[in-house]
C-alpha positions as CSV (number, residue, x, y, z in Angstrom):
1,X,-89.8,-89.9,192.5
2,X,-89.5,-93.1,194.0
3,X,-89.9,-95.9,191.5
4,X,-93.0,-97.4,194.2
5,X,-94.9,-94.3,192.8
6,X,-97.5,-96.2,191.3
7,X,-98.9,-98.0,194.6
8,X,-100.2,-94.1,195.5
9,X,-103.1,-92.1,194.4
10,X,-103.3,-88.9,194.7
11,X,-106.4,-86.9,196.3
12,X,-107.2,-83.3,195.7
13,X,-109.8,-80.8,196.6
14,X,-110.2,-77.2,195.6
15,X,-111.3,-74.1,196.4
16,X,-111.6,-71.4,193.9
17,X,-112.1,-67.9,194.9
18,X,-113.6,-65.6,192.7
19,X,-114.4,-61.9,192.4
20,X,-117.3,-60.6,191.4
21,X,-118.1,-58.4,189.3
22,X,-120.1,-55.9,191.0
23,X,-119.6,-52.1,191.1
24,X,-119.5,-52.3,194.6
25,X,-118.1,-54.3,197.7
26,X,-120.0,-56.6,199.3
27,X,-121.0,-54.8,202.5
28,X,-120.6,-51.1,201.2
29,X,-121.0,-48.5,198.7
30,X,-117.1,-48.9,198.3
31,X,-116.0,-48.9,194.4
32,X,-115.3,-52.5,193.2
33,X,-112.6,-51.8,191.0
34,X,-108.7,-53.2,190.2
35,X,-105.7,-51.2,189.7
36,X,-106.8,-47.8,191.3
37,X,-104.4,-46.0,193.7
38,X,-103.6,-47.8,197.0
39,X,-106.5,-46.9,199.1
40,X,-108.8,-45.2,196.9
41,X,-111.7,-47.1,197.2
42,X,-112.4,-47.0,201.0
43,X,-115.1,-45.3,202.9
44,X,-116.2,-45.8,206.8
45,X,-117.8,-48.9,206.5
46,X,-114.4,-50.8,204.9
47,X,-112.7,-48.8,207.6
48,X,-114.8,-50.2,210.1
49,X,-115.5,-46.6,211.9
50,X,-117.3,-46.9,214.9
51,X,-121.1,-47.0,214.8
52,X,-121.0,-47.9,211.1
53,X,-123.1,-51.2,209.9
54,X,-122.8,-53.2,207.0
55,X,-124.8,-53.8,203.8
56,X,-125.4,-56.8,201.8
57,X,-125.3,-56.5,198.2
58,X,-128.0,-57.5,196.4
59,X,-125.9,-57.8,193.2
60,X,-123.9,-60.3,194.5
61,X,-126.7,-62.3,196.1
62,X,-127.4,-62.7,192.6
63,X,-124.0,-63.4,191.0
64,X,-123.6,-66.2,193.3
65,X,-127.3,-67.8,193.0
66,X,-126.8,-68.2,189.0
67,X,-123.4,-69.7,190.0
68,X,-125.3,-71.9,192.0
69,X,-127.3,-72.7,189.3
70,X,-125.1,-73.2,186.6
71,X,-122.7,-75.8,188.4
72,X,-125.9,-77.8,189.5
73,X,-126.2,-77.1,193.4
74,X,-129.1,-76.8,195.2
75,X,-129.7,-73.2,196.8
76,X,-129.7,-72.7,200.1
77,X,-132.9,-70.7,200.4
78,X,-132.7,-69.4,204.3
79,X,-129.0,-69.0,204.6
80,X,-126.8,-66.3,206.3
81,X,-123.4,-64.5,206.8
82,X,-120.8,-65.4,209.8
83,X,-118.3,-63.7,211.7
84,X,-114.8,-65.7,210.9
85,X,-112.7,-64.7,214.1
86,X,-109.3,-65.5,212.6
87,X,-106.4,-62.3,212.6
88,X,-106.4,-60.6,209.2
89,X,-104.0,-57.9,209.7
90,X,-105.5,-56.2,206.5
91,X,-109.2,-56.0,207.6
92,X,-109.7,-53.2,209.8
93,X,-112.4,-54.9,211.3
94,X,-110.4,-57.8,213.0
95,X,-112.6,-60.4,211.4
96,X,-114.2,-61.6,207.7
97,X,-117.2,-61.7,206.7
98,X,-117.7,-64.7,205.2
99,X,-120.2,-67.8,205.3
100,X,-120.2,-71.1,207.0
101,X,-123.1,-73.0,208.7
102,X,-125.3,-72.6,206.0
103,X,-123.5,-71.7,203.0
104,X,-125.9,-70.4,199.8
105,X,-125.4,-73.1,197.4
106,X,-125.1,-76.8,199.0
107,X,-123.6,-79.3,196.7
108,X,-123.6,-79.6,193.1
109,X,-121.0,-80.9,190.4
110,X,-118.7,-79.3,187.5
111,X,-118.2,-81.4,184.5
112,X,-114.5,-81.9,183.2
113,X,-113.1,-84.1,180.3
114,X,-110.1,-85.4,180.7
115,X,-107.8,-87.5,178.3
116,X,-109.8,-90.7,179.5
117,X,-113.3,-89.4,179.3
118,X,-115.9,-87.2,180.7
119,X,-116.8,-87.3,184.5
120,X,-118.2,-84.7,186.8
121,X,-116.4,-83.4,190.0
122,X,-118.5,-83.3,193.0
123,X,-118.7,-79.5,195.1
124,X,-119.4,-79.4,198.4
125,X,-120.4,-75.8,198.7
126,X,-120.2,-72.2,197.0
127,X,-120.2,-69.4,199.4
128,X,-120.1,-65.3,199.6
129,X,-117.3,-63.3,201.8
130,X,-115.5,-61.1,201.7
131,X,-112.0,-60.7,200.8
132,X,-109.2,-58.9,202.5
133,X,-106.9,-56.2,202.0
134,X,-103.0,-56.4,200.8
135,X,-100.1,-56.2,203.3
136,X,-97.1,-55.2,200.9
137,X,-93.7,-56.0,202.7
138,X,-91.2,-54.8,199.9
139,X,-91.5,-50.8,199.7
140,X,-89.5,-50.0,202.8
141,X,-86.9,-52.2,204.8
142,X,-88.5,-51.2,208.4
143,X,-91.9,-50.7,207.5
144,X,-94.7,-53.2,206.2
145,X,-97.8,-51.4,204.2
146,X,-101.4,-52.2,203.6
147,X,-103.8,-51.2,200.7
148,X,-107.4,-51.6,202.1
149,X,-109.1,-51.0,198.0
150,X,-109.7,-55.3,198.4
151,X,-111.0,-55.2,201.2
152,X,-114.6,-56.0,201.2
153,X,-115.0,-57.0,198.0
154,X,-117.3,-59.9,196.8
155,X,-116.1,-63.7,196.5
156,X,-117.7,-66.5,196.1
157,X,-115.5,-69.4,197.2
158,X,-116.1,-72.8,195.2
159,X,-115.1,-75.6,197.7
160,X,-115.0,-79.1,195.7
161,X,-115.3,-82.5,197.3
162,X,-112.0,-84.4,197.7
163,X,-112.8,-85.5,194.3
164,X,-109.6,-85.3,191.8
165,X,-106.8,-87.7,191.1
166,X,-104.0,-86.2,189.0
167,X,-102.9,-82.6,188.0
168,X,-104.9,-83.1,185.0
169,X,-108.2,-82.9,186.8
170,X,-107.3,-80.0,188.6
171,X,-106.2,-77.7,185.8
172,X,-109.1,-78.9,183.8
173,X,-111.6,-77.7,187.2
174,X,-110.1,-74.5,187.3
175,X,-110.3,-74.1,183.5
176,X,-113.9,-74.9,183.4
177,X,-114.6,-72.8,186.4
178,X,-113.1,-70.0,184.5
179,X,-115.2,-70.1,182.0
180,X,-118.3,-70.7,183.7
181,X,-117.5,-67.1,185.4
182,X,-116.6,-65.2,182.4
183,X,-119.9,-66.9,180.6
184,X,-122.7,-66.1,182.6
185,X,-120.6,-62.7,183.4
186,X,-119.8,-62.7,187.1
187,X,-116.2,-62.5,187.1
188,X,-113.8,-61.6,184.3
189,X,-111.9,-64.6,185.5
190,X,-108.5,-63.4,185.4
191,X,-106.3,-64.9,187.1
192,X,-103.1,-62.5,186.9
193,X,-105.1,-59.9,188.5
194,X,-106.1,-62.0,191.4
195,X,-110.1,-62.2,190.3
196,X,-109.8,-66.0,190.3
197,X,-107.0,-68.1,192.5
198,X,-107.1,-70.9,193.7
199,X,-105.9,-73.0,196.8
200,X,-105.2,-77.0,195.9
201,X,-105.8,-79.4,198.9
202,X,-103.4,-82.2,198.3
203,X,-103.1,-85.8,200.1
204,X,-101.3,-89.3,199.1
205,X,-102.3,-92.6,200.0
206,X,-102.0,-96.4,199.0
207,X,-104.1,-97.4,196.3
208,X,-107.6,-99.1,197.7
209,X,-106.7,-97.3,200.6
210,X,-110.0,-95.1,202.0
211,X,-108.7,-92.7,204.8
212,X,-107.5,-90.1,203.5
213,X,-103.7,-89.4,204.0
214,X,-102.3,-85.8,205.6
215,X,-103.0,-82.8,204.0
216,X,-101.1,-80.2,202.8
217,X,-102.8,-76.9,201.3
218,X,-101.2,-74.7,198.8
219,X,-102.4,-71.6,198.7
220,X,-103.0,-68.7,196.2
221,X,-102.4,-70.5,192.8
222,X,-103.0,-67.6,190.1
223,X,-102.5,-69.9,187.0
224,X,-104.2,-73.0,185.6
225,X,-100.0,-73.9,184.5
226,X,-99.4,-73.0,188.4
227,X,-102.1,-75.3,189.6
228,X,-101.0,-78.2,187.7
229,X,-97.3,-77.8,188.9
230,X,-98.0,-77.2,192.3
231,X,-100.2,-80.5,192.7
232,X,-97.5,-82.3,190.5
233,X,-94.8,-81.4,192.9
234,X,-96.7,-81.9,196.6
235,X,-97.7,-85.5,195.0
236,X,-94.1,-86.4,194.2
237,X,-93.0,-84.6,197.6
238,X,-95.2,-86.9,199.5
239,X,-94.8,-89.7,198.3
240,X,-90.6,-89.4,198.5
241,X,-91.6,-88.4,201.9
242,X,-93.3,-91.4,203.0
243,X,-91.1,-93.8,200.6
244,X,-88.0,-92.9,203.2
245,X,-90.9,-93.3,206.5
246,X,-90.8,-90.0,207.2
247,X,-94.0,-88.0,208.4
248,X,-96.4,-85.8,206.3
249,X,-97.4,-82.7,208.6
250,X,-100.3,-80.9,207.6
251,X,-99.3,-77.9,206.5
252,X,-100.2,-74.3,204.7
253,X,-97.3,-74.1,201.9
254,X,-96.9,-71.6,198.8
255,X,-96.1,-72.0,195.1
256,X,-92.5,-70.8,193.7
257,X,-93.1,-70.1,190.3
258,X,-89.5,-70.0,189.5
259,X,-88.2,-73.2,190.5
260,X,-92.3,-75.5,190.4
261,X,-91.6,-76.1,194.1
262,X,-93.8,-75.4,197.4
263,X,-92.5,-74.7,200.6
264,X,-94.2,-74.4,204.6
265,X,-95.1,-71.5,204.9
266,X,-97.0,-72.5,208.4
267,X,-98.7,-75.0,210.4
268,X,-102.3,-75.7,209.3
269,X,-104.9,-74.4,211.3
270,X,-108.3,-76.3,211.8
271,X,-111.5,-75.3,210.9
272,X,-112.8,-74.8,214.7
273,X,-109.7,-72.5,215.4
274,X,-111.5,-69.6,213.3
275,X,-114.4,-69.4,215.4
276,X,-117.5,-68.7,213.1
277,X,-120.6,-66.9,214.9
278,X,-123.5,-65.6,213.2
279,X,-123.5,-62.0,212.4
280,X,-125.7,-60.3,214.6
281,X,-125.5,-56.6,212.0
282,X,-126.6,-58.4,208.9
283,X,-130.4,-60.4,208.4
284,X,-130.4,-63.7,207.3
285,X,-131.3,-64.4,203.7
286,X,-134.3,-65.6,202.4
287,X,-134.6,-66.3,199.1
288,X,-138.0,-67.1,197.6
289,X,-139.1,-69.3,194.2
290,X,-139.8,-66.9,192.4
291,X,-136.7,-64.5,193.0
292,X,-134.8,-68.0,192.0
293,X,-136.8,-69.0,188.9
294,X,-136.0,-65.4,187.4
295,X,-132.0,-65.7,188.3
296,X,-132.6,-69.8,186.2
297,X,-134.4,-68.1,183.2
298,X,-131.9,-65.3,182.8
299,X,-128.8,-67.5,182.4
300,X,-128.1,-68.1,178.7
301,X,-127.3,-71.5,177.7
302,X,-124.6,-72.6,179.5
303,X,-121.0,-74.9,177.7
304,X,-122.0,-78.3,178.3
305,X,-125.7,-77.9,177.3
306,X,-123.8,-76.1,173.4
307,X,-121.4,-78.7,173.1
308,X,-123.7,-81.3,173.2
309,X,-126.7,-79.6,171.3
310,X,-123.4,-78.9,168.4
311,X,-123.1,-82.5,168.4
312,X,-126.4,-83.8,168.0
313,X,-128.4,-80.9,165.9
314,X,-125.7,-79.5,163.9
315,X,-123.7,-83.4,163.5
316,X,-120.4,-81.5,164.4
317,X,-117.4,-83.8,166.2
318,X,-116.5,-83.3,169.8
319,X,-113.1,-81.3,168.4
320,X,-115.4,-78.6,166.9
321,X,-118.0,-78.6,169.3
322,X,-115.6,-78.2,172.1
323,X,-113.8,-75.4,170.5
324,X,-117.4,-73.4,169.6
325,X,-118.1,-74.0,173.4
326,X,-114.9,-72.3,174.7
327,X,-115.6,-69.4,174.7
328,X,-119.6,-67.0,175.0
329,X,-118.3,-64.8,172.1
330,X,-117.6,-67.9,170.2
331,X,-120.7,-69.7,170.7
332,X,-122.6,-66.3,169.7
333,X,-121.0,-65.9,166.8
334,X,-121.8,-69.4,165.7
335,X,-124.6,-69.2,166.5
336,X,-126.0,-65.9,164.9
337,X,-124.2,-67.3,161.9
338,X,-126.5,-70.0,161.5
339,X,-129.8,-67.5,160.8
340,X,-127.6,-67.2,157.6
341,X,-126.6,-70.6,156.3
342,X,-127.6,-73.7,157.6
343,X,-124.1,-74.7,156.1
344,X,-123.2,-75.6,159.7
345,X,-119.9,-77.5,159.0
346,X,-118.3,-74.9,157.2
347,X,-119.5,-72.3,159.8
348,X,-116.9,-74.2,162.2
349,X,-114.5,-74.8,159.6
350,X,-113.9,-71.1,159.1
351,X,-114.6,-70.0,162.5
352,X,-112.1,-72.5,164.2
353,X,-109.6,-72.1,160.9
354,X,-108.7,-68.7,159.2
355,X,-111.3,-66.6,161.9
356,X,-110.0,-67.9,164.9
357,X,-106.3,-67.7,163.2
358,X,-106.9,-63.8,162.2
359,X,-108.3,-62.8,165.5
360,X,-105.0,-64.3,167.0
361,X,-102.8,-62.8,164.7
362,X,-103.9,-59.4,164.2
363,X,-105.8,-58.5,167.2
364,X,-109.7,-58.2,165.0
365,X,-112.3,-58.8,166.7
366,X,-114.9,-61.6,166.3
367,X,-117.8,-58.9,165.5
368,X,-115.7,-57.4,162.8
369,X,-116.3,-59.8,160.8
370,X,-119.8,-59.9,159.7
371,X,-122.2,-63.1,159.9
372,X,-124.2,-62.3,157.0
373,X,-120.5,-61.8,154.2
374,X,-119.4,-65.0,156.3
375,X,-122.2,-66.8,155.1
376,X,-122.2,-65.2,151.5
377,X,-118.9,-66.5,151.3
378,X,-119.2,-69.6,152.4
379,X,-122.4,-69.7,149.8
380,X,-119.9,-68.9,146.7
381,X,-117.2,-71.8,147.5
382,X,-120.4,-74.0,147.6
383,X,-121.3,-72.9,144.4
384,X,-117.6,-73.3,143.1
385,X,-118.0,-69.8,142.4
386,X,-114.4,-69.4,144.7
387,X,-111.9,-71.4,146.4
388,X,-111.7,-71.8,149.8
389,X,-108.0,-71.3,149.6
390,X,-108.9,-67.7,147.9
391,X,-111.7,-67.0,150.6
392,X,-109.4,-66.9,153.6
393,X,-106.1,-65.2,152.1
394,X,-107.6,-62.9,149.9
395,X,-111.2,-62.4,150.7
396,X,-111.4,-62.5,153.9
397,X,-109.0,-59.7,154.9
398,X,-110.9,-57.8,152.4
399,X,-114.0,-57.8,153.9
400,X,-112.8,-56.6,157.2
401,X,-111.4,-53.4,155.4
402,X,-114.0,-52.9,153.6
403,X,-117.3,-52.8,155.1
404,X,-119.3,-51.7,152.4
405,X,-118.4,-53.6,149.6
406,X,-120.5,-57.1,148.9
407,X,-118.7,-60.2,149.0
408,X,-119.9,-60.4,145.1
409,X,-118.5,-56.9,144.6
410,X,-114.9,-57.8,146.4
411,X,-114.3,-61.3,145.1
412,X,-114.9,-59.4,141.3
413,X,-112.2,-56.7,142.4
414,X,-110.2,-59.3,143.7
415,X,-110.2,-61.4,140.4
416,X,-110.8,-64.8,142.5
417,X,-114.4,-65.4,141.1
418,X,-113.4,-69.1,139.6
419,X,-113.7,-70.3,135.4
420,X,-115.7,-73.1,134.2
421,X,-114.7,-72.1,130.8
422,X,-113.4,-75.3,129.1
423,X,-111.9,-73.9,126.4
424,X,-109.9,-71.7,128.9
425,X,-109.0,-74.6,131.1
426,X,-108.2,-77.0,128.4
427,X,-105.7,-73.9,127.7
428,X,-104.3,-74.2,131.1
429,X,-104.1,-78.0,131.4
430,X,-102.6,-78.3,127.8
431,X,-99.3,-76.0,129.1
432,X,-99.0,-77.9,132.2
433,X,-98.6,-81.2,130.6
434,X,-96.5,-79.6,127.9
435,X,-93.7,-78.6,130.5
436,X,-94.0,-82.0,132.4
437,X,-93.6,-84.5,129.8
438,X,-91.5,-87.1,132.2
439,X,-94.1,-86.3,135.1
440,X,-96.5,-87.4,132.3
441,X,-94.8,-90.6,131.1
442,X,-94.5,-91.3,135.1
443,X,-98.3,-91.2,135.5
444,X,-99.4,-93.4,132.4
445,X,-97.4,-95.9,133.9
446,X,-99.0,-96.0,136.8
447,X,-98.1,-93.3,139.3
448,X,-101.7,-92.1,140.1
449,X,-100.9,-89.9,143.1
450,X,-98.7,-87.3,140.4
451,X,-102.4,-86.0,139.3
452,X,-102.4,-83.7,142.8
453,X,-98.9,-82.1,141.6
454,X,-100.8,-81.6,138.0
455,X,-104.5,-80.0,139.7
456,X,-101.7,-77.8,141.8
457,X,-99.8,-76.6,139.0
458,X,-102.9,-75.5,137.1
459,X,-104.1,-73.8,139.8
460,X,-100.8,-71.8,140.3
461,X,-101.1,-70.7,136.2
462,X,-104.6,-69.8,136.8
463,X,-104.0,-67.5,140.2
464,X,-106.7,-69.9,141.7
465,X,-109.2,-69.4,139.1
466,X,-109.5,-72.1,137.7
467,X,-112.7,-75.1,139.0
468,X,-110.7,-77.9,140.5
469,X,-113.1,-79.6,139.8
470,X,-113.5,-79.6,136.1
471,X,-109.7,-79.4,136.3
472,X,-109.4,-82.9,137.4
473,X,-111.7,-83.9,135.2
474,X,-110.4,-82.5,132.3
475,X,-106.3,-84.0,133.1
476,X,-108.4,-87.3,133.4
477,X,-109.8,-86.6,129.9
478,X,-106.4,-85.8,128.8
479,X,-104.4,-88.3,130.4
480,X,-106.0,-91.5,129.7
């Protein structure tokens, strides 16, 4: 890039397409499902058989109100579906479904935090269609094929504002989007299987400039690592473009995975060249209060309302809080944890630490591990009963094979329930200082920082057993 970068800013919009999660399509009967046999899940209404007429889904209605809800919009009470005359090859019909005029949720904002702080991304709309077949063009050499099982199924498309500045923004949208989906349970949000992608408006222009510069749109992005890149690259690619006074043409481009580059992939089309009319074989909607109030009291508390509350109830930092927000499961577990200990510090500690760590690694679930021997455990290392060090590489493993056993009962068999026995410790501490004699001599001369070596060389003789504590206190004695 052009050593002049830094006179440009970037400006990027989004829109996020993503599947819901009903058991049906939008406008039929038609099985909602991935990965069944090419053109398994059609009937006569995906088909578009003559004299057939569509039905809205009342499911999805729904999905996409709490959506609404949960990224602050306001819902667009009387709204309705529209005819989008543009050729789709793969919809039998000739035309999507989709929404336009008055789309169901106006407005609204999604909350990122970047490296430089917090700030909230304006939408301009969420709206229901559609979404298409697949054309597949690499079976045969002469032939082109098309798998109508997507057709019809239910999006909701999440248009943003031109509102983002870097690469960073945008991955950090699309990753909060994510898991808005997958928390209020709309959309398993993944992105390999095409339930969420994403299309990344991009546009240069000199700073304190405010027209916005020529567009190029990059479409189906089916990573949060892919959306980055591909913004990264059109930024630079503009830029070097209009550094050497060439022309930026607006332009529909793609994403090459292999190589992080886009290329033209055509000409971009306006908005009026789709041609939206009203659909004349669907009703408008019309959404009353009290069909809205019961979608707002049925959404569970949503990320940013937990990592906050984490904060200022439980006195957690924004690391932990953050982390406990990630993800529902997460937040449940934590959460069902606390009718057990009010120890809420530790609760993070283990579940951001060896929990989170064992999960990875060896494929347990989160509910195998039960709150109620989390929180006995976490009661006998505040007791000094065990070491936390003993806890997570001993115990904890054993309370996940064994499900019957008491935490009491297992850290007995395990021989981790720590001494306070002086005499026994004295024992301990006597034949550590015994082998270490210039370690000793070292430390009455005023190395201070050699008492951590002497604590950890006790605990090694002692297989953990032995209180730290009174350890310390004891080499203290000793030493001085």
């Amino acid at each position: 890039m052009s050593g002049d970068a830094q006179k440009y800013e970037a400006v990027i919009g989004l829109e996020v397409h993503a599947r819901l999660s009903t058991k049906s399509k939008l406008f039929s009967s038609d099985a909602n499902a991935y990965g069944s046999a090419p053109n398994e899940n059609v009937g006569v209404i995906t088909l578009a058989h003559p004299g057939t007429l569509p039905k809205t889904n009342k499911k999805a209605i729904e999905y996409a109100v709490m959506m609404g809800i949960a990224c602050n919009c306001t819902i667009n009470q009387k709204n309705y579906f529209a005819r989008k005359h543009y050729f789709y090859p793969d919809l039998p019909k000739g035309f999507q479904t989709s929404q336009h005029t008055v789309p169901i949720c106006g407005g609204g904002f999604i909350k990122i935090r970047t490296s430089t702080g917090e700030r909230n991304i304006k939408l301009h709309h969420i709206h229901l269609e559609e979404d298409a077949g697949k054309s597949i063009h690499d079976i045969d050499d002469e032939h082109s094929y098309i798998d109508y099982n997507r057709a019809g199924t239910p999006l909701i498309e999440i248009v943003t504002e031109p509102d983002m500045y870097s690469a960073e923004e945008a991955g950090l949208f699309v990753t909060e989007i994510r898991k808005l989906v997958r928390w209020i349970n709309i959309c398993d949000g993944n992105m390999e299987e095409g339930s969420l992608r994403c299309d990344a408006n991009v546009s240069v222009r000199l700073k304190g400039e405010q027209k916005l510069g020529t567009k190029a749109e990059v479409k189906n992005l089916n990573s949060i690592r892919n959306v980055r890149r591909a913004v990264e690259f059109e930024i630079e690619r503009m830029i070097d473009l209009l550094e050497k006074g060439e022309k930026i043409y607006q332009q529909t481009r793609s994403f090459d995975a292999s190589t992080d580059t886009t290329f033209a992939i055509r000409e971009k089309e306006e908005a009026n060249d789709y041609r939206y009319l009203p659909e004349p074989d669907l009703p408008p909607l019309n959404l009353n209060n009290e069909y809205l109030d019961n979608i707002k009291n049925s959404l569970p508390a949503l990320p940013q309302e937990l990592y906050k509350k984490y904060q200022s109830d439980f006195g957690l930092n924004e690391y932990d809080a953050a982390l406990l927000s990630s993800e529902k499961e997460t937040a449940d577990y934590f959460e069902s944890a606390l009718t057990h200990t009010k120890n809420y510090k530790a609760v993070s500690n283990w579940i951001n630490g060896p929990i989170k760590q064992m999960t990875n690694e060896s494929g347990v679930a989160l509910n195998e591990i039960p709150v109620e021997k989390l929180a006995a455990m976490i009661e006998l290392i505040d007791k000094g009963a065990i070491s936390f060090s003993n806890a997570s590489s001993k115990l904890l493993p054993a309370i996940i094979k064994n499900e019957t056993a008491s935490v009491d009962e297992l850290a007995t068999q395990l021989n981790i329930i720590q001494t306070n026995n002086t005499d026994e410790l004295k024992q301990w501490v006597t034949v550590v200082l015994n082998k270490m004699p210039d370690k000793v001599s070292e430390y009455k001369k005023g190395k201070k920082g050699l008492m951590g070596l002497f604590v950890g060389e006790v605990k090694k003789l002692s297989k953990g057993k032995a209180d730290l504590k009174t350890v310390t206190q004891l080499l203290e004695e000793t030493l001085n």
